[in-house]
Biopython code that builds the backbone (N, CA, C, O; Angstrom):
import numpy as np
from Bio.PDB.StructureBuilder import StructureBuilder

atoms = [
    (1, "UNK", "N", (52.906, 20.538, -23.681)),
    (1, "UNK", "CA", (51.778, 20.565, -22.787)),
    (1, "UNK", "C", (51.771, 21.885, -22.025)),
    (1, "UNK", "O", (52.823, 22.130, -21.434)),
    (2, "UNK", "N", (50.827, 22.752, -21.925)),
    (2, "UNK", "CA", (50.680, 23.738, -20.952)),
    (2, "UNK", "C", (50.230, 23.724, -19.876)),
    (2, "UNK", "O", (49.468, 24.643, -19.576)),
    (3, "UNK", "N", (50.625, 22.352, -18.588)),
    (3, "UNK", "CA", (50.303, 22.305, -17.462)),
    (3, "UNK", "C", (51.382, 21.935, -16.782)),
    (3, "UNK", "O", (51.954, 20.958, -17.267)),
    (4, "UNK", "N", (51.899, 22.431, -15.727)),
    (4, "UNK", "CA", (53.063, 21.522, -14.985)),
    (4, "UNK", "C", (52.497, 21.586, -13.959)),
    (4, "UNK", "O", (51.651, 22.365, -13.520)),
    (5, "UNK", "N", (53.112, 20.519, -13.472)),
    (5, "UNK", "CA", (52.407, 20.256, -11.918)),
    (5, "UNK", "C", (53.628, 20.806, -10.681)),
    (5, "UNK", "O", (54.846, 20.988, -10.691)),
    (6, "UNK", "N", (52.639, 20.925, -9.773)),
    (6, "UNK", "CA", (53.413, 21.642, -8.878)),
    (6, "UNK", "C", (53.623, 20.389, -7.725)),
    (6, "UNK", "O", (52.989, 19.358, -7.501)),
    (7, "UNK", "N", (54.882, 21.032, -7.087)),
    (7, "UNK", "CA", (55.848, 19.974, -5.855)),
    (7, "UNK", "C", (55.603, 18.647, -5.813)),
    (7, "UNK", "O", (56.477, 18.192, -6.550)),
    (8, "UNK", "N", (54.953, 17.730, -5.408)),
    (8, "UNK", "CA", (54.701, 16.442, -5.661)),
    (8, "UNK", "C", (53.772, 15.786, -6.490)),
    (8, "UNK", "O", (53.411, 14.635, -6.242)),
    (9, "UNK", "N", (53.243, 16.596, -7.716)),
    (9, "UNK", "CA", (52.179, 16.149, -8.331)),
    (9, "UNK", "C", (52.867, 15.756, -9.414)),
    (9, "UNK", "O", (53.987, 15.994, -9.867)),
    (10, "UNK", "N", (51.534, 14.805, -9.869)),
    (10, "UNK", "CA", (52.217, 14.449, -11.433)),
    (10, "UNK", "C", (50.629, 14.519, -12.122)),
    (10, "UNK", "O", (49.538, 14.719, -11.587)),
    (11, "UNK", "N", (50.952, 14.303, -13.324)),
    (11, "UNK", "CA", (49.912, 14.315, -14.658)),
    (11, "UNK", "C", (50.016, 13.097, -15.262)),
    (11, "UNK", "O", (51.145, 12.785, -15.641)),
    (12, "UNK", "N", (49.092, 12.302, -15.453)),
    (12, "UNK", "CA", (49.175, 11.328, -15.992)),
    (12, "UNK", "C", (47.989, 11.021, -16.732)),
    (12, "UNK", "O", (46.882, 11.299, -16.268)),
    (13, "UNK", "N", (48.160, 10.358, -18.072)),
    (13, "UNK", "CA", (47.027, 10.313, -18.928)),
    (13, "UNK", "C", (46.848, 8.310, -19.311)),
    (13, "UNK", "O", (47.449, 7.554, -20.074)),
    (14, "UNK", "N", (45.869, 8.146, -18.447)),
    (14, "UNK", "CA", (45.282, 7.325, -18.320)),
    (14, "UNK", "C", (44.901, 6.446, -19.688)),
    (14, "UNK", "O", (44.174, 6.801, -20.617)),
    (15, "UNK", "N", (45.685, 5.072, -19.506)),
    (15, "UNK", "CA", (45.531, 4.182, -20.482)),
    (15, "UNK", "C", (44.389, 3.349, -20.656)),
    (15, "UNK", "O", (44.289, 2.593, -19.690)),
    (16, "UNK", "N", (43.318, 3.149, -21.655)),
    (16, "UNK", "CA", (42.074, 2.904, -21.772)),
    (16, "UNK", "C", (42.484, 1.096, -21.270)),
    (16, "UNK", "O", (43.542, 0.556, -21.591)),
    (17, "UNK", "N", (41.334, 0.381, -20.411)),
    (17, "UNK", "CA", (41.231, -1.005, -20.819)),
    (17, "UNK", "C", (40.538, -1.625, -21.819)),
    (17, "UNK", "O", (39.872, -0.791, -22.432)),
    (18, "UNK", "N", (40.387, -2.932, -22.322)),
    (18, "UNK", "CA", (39.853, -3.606, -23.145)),
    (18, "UNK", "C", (38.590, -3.826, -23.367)),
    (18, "UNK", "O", (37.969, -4.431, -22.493)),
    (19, "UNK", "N", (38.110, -3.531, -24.204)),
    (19, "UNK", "CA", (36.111, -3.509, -24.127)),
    (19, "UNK", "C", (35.759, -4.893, -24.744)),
    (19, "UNK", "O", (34.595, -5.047, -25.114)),
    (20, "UNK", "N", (36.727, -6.014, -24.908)),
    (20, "UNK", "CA", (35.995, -7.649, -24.551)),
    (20, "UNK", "C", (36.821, -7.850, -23.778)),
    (20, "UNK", "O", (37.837, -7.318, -23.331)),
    (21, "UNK", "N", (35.790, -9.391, -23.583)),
    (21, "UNK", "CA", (36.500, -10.047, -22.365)),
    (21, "UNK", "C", (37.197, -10.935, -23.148)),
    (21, "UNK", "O", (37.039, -11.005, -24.367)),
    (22, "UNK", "N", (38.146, -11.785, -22.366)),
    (22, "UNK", "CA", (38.838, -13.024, -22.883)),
    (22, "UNK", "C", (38.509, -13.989, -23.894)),
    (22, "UNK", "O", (39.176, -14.552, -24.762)),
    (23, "UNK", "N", (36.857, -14.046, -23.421)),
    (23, "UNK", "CA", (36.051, -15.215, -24.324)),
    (23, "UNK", "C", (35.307, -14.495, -25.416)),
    (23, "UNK", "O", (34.317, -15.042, -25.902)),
    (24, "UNK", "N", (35.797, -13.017, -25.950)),
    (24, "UNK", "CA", (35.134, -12.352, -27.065)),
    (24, "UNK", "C", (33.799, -11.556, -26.736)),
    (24, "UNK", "O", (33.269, -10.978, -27.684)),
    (25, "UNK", "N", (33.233, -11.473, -25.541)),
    (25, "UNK", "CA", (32.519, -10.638, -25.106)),
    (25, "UNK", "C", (32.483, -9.231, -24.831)),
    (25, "UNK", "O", (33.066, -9.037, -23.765)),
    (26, "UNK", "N", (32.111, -8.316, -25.260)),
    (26, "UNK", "CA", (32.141, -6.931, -25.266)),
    (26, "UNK", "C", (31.070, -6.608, -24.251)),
    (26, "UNK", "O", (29.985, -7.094, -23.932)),
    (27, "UNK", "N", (32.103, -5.199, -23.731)),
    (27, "UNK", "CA", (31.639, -4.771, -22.390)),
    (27, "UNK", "C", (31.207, -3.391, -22.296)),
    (27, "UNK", "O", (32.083, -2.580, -22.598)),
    (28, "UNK", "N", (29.986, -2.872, -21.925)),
    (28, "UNK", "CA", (29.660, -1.677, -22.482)),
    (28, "UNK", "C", (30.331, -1.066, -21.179)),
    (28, "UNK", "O", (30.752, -1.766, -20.258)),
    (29, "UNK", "N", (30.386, 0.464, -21.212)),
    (29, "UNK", "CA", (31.232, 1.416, -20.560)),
    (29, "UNK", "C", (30.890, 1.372, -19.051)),
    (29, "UNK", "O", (31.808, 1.613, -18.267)),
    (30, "UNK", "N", (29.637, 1.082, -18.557)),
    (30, "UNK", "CA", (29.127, 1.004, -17.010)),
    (30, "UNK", "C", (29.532, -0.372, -16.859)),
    (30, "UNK", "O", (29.213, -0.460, -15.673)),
    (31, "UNK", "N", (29.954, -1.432, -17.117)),
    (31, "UNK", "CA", (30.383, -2.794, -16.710)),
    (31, "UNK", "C", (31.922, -3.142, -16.575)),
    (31, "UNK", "O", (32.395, -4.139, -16.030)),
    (32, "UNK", "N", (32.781, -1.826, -17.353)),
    (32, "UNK", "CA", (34.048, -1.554, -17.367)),
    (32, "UNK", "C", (34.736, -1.353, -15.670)),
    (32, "UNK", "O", (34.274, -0.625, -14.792)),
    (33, "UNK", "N", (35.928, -2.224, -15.581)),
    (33, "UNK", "CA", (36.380, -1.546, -14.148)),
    (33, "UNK", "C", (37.016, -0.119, -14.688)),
    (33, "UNK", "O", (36.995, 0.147, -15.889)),
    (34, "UNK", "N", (37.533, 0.702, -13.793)),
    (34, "UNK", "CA", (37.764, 1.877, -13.830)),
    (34, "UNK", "C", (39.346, 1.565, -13.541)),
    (34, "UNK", "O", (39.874, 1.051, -12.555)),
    (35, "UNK", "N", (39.928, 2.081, -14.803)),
    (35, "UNK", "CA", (41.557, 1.969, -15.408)),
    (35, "UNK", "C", (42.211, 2.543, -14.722)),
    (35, "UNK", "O", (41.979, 3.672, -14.290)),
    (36, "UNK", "N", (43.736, 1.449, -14.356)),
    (36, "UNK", "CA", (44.595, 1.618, -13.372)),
    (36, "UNK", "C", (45.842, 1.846, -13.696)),
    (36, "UNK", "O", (46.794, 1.973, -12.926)),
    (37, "UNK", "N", (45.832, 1.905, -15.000)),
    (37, "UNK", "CA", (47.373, 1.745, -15.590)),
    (37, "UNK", "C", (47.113, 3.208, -16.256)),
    (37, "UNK", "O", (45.979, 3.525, -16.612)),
    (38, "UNK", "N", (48.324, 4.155, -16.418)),
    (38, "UNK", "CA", (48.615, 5.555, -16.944)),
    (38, "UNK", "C", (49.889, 5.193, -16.933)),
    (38, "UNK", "O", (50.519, 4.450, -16.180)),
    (39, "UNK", "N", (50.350, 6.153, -18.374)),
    (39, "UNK", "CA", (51.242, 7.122, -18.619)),
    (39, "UNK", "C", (51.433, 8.359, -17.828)),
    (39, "UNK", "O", (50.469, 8.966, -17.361)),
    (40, "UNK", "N", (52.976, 8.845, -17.627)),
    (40, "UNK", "CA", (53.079, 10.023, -16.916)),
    (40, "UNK", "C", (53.594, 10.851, -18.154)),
    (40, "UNK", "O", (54.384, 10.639, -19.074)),
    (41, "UNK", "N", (52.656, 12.056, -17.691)),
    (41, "UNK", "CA", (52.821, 13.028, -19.148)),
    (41, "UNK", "C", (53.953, 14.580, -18.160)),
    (41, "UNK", "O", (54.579, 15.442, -18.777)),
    (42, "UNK", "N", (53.885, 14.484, -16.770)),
    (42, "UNK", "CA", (54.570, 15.608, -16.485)),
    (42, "UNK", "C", (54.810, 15.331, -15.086)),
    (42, "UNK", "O", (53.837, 14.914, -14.458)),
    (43, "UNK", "N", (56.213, 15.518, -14.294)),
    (43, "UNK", "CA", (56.153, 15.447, -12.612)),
    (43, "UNK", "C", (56.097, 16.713, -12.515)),
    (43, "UNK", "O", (55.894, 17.375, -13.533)),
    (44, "UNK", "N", (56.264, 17.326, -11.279)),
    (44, "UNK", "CA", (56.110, 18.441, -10.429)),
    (44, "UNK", "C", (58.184, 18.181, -10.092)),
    (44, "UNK", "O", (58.830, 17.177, -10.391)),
    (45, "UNK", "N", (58.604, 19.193, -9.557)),
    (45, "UNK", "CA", (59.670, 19.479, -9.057)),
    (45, "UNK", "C", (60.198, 18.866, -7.696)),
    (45, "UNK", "O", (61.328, 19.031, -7.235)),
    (46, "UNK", "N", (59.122, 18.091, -7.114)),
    (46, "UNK", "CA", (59.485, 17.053, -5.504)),
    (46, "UNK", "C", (58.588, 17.337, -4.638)),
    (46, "UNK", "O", (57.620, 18.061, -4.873)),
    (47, "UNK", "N", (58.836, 16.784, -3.547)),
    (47, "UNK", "CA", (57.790, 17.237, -2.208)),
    (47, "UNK", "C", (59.107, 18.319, -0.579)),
    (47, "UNK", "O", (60.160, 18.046, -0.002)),
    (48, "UNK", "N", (58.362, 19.185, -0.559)),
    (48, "UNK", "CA", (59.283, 19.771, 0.313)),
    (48, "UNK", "C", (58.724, 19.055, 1.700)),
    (48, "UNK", "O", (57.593, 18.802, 2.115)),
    (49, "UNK", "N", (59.850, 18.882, 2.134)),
    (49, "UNK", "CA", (59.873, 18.504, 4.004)),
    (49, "UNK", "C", (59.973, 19.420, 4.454)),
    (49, "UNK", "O", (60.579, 20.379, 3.976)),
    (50, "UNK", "N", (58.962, 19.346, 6.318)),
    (50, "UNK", "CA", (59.264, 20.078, 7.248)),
    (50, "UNK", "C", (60.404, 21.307, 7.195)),
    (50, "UNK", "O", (60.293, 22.495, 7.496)),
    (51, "UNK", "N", (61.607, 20.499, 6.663)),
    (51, "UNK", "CA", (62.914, 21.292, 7.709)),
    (51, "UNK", "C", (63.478, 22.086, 6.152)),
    (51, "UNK", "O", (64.587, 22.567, 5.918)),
    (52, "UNK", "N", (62.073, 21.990, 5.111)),
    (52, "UNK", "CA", (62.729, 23.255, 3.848)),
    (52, "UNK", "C", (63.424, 22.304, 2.765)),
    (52, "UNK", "O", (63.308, 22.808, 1.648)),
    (53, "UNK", "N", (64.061, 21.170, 2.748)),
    (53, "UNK", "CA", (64.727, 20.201, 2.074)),
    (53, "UNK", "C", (63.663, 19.522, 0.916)),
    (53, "UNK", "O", (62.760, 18.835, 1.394)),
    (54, "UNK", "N", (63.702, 19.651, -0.438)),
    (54, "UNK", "CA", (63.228, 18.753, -1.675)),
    (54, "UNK", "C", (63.585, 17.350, -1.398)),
    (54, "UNK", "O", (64.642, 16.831, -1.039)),
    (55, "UNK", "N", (62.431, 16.884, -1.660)),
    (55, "UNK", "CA", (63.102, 15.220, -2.203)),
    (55, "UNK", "C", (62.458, 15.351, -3.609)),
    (55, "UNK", "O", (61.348, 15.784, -3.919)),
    (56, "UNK", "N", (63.413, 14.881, -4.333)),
    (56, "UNK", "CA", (63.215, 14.619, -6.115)),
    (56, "UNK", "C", (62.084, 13.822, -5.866)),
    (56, "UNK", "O", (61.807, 13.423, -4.735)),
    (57, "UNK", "N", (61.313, 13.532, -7.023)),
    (57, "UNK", "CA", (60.616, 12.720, -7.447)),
    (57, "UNK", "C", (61.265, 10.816, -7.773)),
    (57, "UNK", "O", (62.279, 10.546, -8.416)),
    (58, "UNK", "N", (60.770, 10.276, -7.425)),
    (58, "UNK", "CA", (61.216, 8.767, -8.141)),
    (58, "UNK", "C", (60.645, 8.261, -9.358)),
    (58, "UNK", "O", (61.124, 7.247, -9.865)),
    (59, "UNK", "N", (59.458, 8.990, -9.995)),
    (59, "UNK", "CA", (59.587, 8.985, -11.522)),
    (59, "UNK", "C", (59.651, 9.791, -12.336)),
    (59, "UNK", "O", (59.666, 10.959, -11.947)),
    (60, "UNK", "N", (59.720, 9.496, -13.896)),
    (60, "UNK", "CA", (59.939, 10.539, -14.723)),
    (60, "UNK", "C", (59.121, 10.405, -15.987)),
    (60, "UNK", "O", (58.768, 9.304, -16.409)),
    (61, "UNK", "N", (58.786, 11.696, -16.661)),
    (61, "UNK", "CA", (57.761, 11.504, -17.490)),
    (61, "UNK", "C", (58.039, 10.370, -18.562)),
    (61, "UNK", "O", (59.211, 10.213, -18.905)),
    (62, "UNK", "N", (57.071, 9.578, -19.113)),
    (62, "UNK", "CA", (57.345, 8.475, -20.049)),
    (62, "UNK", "C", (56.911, 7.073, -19.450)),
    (62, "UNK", "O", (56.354, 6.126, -20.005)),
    (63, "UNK", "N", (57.487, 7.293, -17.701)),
    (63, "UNK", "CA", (56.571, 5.803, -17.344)),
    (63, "UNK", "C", (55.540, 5.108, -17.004)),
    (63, "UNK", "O", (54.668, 5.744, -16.411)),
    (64, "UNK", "N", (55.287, 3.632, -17.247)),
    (64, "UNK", "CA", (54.158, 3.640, -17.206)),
    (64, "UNK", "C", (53.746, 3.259, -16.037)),
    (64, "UNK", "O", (54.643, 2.492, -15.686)),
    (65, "UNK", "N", (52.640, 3.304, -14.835)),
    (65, "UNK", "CA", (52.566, 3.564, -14.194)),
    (65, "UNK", "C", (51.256, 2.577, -13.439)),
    (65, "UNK", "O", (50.614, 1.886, -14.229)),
    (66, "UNK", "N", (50.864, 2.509, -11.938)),
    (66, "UNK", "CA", (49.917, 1.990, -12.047)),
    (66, "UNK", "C", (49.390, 2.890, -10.717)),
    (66, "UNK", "O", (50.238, 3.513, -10.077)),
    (67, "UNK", "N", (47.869, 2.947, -10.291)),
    (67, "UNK", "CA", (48.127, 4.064, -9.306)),
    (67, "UNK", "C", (46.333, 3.899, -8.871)),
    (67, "UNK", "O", (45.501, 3.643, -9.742)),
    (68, "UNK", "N", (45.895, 4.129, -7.156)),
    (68, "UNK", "CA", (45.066, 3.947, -7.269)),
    (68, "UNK", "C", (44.010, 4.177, -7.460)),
    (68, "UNK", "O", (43.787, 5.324, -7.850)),
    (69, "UNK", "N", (42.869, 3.269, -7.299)),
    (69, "UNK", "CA", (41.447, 3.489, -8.281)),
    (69, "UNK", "C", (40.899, 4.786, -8.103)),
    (69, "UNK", "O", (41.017, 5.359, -9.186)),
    (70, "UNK", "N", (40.310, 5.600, -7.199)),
    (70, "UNK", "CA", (39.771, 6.351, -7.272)),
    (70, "UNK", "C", (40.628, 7.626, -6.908)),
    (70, "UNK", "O", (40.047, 8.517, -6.288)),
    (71, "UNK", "N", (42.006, 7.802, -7.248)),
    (71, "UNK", "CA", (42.441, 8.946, -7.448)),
    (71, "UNK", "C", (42.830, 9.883, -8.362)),
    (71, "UNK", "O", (42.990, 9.642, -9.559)),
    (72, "UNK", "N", (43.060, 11.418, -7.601)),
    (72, "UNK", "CA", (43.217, 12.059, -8.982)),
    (72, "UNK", "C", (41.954, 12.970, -9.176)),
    (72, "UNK", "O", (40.803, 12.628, -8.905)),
    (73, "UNK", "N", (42.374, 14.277, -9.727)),
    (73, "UNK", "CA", (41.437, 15.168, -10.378)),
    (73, "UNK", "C", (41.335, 15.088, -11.683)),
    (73, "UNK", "O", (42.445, 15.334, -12.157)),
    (74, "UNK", "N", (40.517, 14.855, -12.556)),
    (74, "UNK", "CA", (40.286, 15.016, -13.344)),
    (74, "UNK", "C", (40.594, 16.455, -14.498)),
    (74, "UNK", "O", (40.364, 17.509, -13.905)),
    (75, "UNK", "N", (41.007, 16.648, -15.823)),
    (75, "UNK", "CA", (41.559, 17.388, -16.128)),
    (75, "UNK", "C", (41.187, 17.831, -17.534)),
    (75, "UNK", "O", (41.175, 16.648, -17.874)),
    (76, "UNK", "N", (40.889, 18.430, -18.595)),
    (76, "UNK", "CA", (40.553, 18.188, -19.868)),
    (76, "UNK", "C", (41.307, 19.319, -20.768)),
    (76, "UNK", "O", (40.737, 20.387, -20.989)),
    (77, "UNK", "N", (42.603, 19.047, -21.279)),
    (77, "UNK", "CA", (43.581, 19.954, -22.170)),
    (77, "UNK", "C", (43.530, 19.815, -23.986)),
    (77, "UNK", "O", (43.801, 18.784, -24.601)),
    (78, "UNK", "N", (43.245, 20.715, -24.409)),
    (78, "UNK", "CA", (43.153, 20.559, -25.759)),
    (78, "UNK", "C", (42.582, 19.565, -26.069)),
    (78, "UNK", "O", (43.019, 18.873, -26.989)),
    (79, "UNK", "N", (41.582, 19.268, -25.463)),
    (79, "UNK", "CA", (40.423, 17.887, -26.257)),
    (79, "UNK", "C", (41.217, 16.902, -25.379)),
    (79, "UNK", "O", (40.337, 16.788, -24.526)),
    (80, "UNK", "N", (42.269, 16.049, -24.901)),
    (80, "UNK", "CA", (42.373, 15.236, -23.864)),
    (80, "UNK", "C", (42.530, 15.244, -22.543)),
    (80, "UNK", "O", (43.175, 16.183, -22.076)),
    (81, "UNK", "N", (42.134, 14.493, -21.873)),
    (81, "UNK", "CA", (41.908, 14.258, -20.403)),
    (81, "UNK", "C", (42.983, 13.424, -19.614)),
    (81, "UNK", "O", (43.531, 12.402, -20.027)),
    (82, "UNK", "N", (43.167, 13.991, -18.506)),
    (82, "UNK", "CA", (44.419, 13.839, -17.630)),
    (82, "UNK", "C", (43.930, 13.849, -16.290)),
    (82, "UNK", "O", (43.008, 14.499, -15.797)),
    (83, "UNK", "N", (44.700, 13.025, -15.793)),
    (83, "UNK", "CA", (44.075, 13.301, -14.228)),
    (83, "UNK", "C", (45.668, 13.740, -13.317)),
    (83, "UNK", "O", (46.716, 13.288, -13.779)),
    (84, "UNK", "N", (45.709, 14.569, -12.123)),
    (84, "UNK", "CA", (46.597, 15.310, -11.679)),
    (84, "UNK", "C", (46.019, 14.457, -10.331)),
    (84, "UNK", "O", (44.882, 14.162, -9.963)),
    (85, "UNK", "N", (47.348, 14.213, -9.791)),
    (85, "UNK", "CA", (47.383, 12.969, -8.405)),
    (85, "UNK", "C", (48.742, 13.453, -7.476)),
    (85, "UNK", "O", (49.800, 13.826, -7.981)),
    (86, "UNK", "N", (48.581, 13.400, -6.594)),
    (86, "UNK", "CA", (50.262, 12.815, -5.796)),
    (86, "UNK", "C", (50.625, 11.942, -5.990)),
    (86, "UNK", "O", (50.064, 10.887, -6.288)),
    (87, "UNK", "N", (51.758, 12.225, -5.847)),
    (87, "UNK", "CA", (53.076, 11.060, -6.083)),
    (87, "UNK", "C", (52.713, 9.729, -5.304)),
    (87, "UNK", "O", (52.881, 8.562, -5.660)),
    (88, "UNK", "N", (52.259, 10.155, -4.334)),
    (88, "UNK", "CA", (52.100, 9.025, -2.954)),
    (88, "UNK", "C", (50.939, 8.265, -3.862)),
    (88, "UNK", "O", (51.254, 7.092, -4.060)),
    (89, "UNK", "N", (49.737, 8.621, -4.435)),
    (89, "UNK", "CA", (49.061, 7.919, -5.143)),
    (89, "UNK", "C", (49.083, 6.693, -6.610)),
    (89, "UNK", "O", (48.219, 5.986, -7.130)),
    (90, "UNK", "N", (50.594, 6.945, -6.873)),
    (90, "UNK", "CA", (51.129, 6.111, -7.607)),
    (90, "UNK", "C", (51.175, 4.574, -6.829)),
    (90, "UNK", "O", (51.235, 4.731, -5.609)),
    (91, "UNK", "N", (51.162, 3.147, -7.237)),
    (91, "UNK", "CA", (51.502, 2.415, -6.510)),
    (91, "UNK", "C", (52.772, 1.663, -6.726)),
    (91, "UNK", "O", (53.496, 1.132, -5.884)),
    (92, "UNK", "N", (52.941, 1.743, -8.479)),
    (92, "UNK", "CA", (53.950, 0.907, -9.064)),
    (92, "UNK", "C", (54.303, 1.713, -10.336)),
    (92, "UNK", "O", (53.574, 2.612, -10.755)),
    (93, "UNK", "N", (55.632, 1.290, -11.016)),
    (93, "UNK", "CA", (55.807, 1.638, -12.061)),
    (93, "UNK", "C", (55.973, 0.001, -12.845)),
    (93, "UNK", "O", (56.548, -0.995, -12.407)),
    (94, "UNK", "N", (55.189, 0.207, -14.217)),
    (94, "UNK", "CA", (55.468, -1.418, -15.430)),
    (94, "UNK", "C", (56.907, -1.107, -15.667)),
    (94, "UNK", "O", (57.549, -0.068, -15.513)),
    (95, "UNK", "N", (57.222, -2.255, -16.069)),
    (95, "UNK", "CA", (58.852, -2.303, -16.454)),
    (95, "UNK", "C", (59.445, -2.579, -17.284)),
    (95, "UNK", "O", (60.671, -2.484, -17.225)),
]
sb = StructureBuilder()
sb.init_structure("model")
sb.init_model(0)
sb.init_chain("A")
sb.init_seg("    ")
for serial, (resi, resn, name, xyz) in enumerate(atoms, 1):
    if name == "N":
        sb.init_residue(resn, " ", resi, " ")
    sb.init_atom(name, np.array(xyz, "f"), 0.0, 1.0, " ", f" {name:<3s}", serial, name[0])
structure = sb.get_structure()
């Protein structure tokens, strides 16, 4: 990948949801909620504190992730799309 993210950011490429519903109904793209679950494709190096001190990151690329709805910049690398967030915008990691 030719993007790294800088101090507390990460990259994450957003896992599509399901276009039926439970009962076999298909859902066109404006009736879709807006996907909460990503992959992390890259962290940043930590967040610096006040007093000059790194704190590492608490994840690492590969997990999967859940993070909220309307965050994140949007991103578009070699034909796929990524959105670039803070760390703090993560909420959970799947397990």
């Amino acid at each position: 990948m030719k993007l790294q993210p800088l101090s507390d950011k990460v990259i994450v490429e957003v896992l599509m949801t399901e276009e039926k519903t439970a009962s076999g109904l298909y859902l066109p793209d404006t009736a879709r909620e807006k996907p909460q679950e990503a992959k992390v494709v890259a962290v940043g190096k930590g967040k610096t504190l006040p007093n000059g001190k790194t704190v590492a990151p608490s994840i690492k690329a590969g997990d999967k992730v859940v993070f909220a709805k309307y965050s994140g910049s949007e991103v578009k690398v070699d034909d796929k799309e990524f959105l670039i967030m803070d760390q703090d915008d993560l909420l959970a990691v799947i397990g």
